[in-house]
Each structure stands twice: as structure tokens, then as C-alpha cells.
C-alpha angles and dihedrals in degrees: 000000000000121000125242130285095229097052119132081226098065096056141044145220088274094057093254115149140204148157136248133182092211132023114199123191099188113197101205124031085247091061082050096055097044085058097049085043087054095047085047099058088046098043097239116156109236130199122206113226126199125174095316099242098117117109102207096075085238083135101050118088127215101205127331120072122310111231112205118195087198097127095045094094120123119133129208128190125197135154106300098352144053120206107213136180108242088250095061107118112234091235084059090054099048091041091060098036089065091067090074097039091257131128131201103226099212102099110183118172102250105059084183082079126110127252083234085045089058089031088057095052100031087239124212127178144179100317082057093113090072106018112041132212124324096264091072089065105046118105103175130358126192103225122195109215119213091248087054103244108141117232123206103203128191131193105265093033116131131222110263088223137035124281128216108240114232111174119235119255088244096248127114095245128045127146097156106122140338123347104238126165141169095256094002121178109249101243086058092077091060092052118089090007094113094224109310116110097036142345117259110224103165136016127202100205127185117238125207132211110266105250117264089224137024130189100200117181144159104207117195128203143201089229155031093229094049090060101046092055088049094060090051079050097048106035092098101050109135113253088009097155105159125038109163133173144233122173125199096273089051089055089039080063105047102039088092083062100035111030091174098083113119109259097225092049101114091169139007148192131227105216119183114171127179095237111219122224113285097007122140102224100170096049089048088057108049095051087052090040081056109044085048091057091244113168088251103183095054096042125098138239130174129247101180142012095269082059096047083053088043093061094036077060092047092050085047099046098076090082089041098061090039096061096038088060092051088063107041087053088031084234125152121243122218111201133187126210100181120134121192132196109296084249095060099041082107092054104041080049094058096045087050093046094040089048104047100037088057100048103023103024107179099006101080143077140208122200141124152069102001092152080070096040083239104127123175119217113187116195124208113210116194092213152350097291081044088055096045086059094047095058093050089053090046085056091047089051094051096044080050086057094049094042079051087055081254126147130241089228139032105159120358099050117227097278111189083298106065097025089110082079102060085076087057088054110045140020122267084245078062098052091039084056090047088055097051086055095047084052095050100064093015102041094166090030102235105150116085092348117193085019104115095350136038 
């Protein structure tokens, strides 16, 4: 019996709908695998759901049953680690890792998202430009296969066939795609697959000290230029492991929320550095906030942990308010999600400002992850011939990151919306490779289906 249209199930955090016939909320990973042996004894597609605030569409089925790993949620810390059902939220895990003193680096936007949700597109965030993705912190996974077989997967375990080898965009972010290296570990090769090769039931993921000693700031500044130079500047600062961008429109948009920003701000930085013992951090930084022209006096700078949260709500808030705004004027959004090489970060950025200002002026936004070279702009189109060019230029965008030697996508995956752009990235020999993997643990392709390929 089909589900209703109206189900949380059936849509994500991007709006994209779909339809399904079964929803099953499993509550072990044996009763997972006894679903996904079942479908695959009937031959049902099955998508695998986790907290729906993905904005790809990769969690939303189109026909089939819809699998949600909701109940799988147990957490246990430990020294160094934490072993979490792939339902557990982000904000849970880090929640109970502070007890110990422990932290878990991935640091995507919406903390209301699952462990298996970050797992399937090899999330990333704003501490990124420390940290990495998610993959790098990952120690031991629990994979469904679509025959149902369970796999118990360790770091340093080898794939029991061969892979096919398809080289990185050289960037410091990709998840579009498969994950395929030259002696790659075999759980690798789950990560970042959407959910299309297993179902990730568990996850073993490494925890790190909290830092004795953090420098927080938001650091406005009179112009574009001026930050822009400041992130070259400031790229090589010893325990920098955070560097995030707003541009004007983004304060233009928060100021309702936060009236303090200065009024002549037309751009700022996030800065987070792990501060050494007996270092003089705020010293260090005003010197560097005033050699780069920074508008010093209205900047600022935290003092305890409820500022440092303060400003992590002020970063997030971005999407907030642009979503908010979609739905107050019952608009669209268009998002992209490219990263190019460090060196071309000031090119991808002009494309993106020439273009937009030309074609969008006024309903568009630029913020995000430029430590990482790894900006979002999110379009606003008006109506349904505005969407419709939006979504050229984002092609055109995406075809500018690739020419760079830039990726199509750095953090959300390509989902069933954005799947149009693996062919940008990679041959058609590469996509063909991809699928015989995909046939090799998926023969009837059952898992994810329509997410990456048709």
C-alpha cells in the first residue's frame, strides 16, 4: 500500500519529493539485515533514510520501500572513540562526548543530522580546514550488504576483490562519486557511496581532546577585497582550524537576528584557532586583524564557551535564514556545493560574483568554507522561469570547478538531484567503473536506486 504523500519520510531537507509503497524503521541491525535479505529476495528497491537533512534528495525513494535507521541509536564513549548506531544525531554524540572531555571533529552545519547521513556523503563542515572530512575519522563501520550479509570492517582492511583506480580532483574536499584509490581500505569504499553499495548500521569514530585553549572571532571587514586578502594572509596560522566566509548579502540577512553587526561590514571571516601553551593569541591577532585592515573595534572575539556557541549559531545561521526566507516568500533555493584547488578559490569566487550579479542581483548569497576553497552560493529564483536559470548557471558553475581541476561536489554528495554533474566530472570509462562496482555488491541494484546513476 503506498505511503502517504505527506510522510517526513518521502522529502529532505532541500524540498525534493518522492514516493514509496513500505516504510521500515528497523530497531537492531539484525532486524536491518533481515529487511534488506527480504527485499532482496523480492527484488524491492530500498532507500536507506537518515534524518532527512540532506539536500540532494539521496534519502528520498522513488518508489520501493524506504529503510530508516532512526532507532539505531546507542552511543558508546570510550578513550579516544565513540561506537554509534547510524541513527545517532551529531548534536547526541557530541553531547555525550563532552562528558569526558572529548570532542568528534566533523563539524557539518546541521548538527540534527545522523552519524549514517554524514557516513553516506563523507560529510565535512566548518572545522574542515583542520580536520578533514568524516572519512578521516572514521576507525570501523558495520555495513549491510544488499544481500543482506553483515560486514564487520576495520581501518587497514583490504578489499577482498580488485577496484577499479580513479585519481582525486586535487582539491581538499570530493565526495562526488566513488572512493577509489589506489590501496584503498575497504570501508572506504562505503563512505561517501550514499547508500548505495551497504547500509551502514554502526560506526566506530575517533574522538579528540577538547583543546585547552580556543581564539574564537567573527572579524568584519569594510570590503570584499580586504577579506579575501586576509584569508591568503592568514591560510598558514599555526592551529587555524576553522576559516569560514560571509559575504554582504549573508550579513544583510542576519542583521534582523543579530543587529550588532557593524553597519559598514560588507564581508567577514570565522576564525577558530587551537591556541599552544604560552602563546599570546590575542596579541598575535590583532596585529594580523590590523595589518589586514580588519574593522578591529567592531569585530568579535570569545571570551567563553556560550560565546564560542553564539558565534557557531551566527555561522549557521546563513542557511537558516535562507530557508527561512524560502519559505516565508514560498520561493526555491538553488545551492552549490563545488570546491576548486586552494590556488584558484579567487577565480571560482569571481565567476560565481560576476555571474550572479549580472543575472540574480540581489537574490543570491555567498558563504562558507573558503579555507577549503569550498564556497555555497545559494540562488533565489523568484519563480519557476527564474529557477530554470538558476539551474543553467548552476550547471555552468559546476562545468567552471571541474575546468579549475575542482570537484561537483565537496560535502552533500550528488543525491538523485545533482546527479546530471557526475558526468562533468568523470568519463564515461569512469562511470562505467563506478557501475561494476556497484554490480558487484548490488547485482539487481536495489540500494539507493536512482541516487548517482539512473
Amino acid at each position: 500500500m503506498p505511503v502517504a504523500s505527506d510522510s517526513p519520510y518521502l522529502i529532505d531537507a532541500s524540498g525534493f519529493t518522492g514516493s514509496a509503497d513500505a516504510i521500515l524503521v528497523p530497531a537492531s541491525e539484525a532486524e536491518v539485515a533481515a529487511a534488506i535479505a527480504e527485499a532482496a529476495r523480492t527484488e524491492t528497491p530500498v532507500t536507506i533514510s537518515g534524518a532527512g537533512t540532506g539536500v540532494t534528495g539521496g534519502r528520498v525513494p522513488q518508489g520501493g520501500a524506504v529503510l530508516s535507521l532512526e532507532r539505531l541509536n546507542s552511543i558508546d564513549i570510550q578513550k579516544g572513540y565513540a561506537i554509534c548506531g547510524a541513527g545517532v544525531l551529531l548534536q547526541d554524540l557530541q553531547t555525550a562526548a563532552t562528558g569526558s572531555r572529548q570532542f568528534y571533529a566533523p563539524d557539518p552545519t546541521e548538527w540534527g543530522a545522523s552519524v549514517g547521513g554524514t557516513l553516506a556523503t563523507n560529510a565535512s563542515g566548518s572545522r574542515s580546514f583542520q580536520y578533514g572530512d568524516t572519512r578521516r575519522h572514521v576507525r570501523a563501520i558495520h555495513v549491510v550488504l544488499a544481500s543482506g550479509e553483515t560486514l564487520a570492517l576495520r581501518r587497514g582492511e583490504k578489499p577482498p576483490f580488485d577496484l577499479p583506480v580513479i585519481a582525486p580532483p586535487a582539491t581538499t574536499k570530493n565526495t562526488a562519486g566513488y572512493y577509489l584509490r589506489p590501496g584503498m581500505d575497504y570501508l572506504d569504499l562505503f563512505i561517501g557511496s550514499e547508500g548505495t553499495l551497504g547500509v551502514i548500521t554502526q560506526a566506530e569514530l575517533q574522538l579528540l581532546p577538547v583543546p585547552a585553549s580556543l581564539f574564537t572571532g567573527v572579524v568584519f571587514f569594510a570590503s570584499d577585497d580586504t577579506a579575501l586578502h586576509a584569508v591568503t594572509t592568514w591560510r598558514t596560522v599555526a592551529g587555524l582550524r576553522m576559516l569560514e566566509y560571509l559575504d554582504a548579502a549573508s550579513l544583510g540577512l542576519l542583521r534582523p537576528r543579530f543587529p550588532e553587526i557593524p553597519a559598514e561590514a560588507q564581508a567577514a571571516l570565522l576564525i577558530e584557532q587551537e591556541v599552544r601553551p604560552n602563546e599570546d593569541a590575542e596579541e598575535a591577532w590583532i596585529e594580523r586583524l590590523e595589518f589586514s585592515a580588519a574593522l578591529l573595534e567592531d569585530s568579535w572575539f570569545a571570551t567563553s564557551a556560550a560565546d564560542r556557541e553564539r558565534f557557531r549559531k551566527f555561522r549557521h545561521g546563513v542557511p537558516e535564514a535562507v530557508n527561512d526566507l524560502v519559505r516565508r516568500k514560498n520561493l526555491t533555493k538553488m545551492g552549490s556545493d563545488f570546491a576548486v584547488p586552494i590556488a584558484r578559490n579567487p577565480d571560482m569566487l569571481r565567476v560565481y560574483r560576476e555571474t550572479l550579479d549580472r543575472e540574480f542581483p540581489g537574490q543570491y548569497v555567498i558563504f562558507g568554507h573558503i579555507g577549503d576553497a569550498h564556497l555555497h552560493t545559494n540562488i533565489l529564483p523568484a519563480n519557476d522561469a527564474e529557477w530554470q536559470r538558476a539551474k543553467k548557471l548552476m550547471l555552468g558553475f559546476a562545468r567552471a570547478a571541474v575546468e579549475m581541476g575542482g570537484t561537483v561536489s565537496a560535502e552533500h554528495g550528488l543525491g538523485k538531484r545533482k546527479k546530471d554533474f557526475l558526468p562533468l566530472q568523470f568519463s564515461a570509462e569512469q562511470i562505467t567503473a563506478m557501475k561494476q562496482v556497484k554490480a558487484k555488491l548490488d547485482p539487481h541494484g536495489l540500494l539507493g536506486r536512482g541516487t548517482l546513476f539512473d
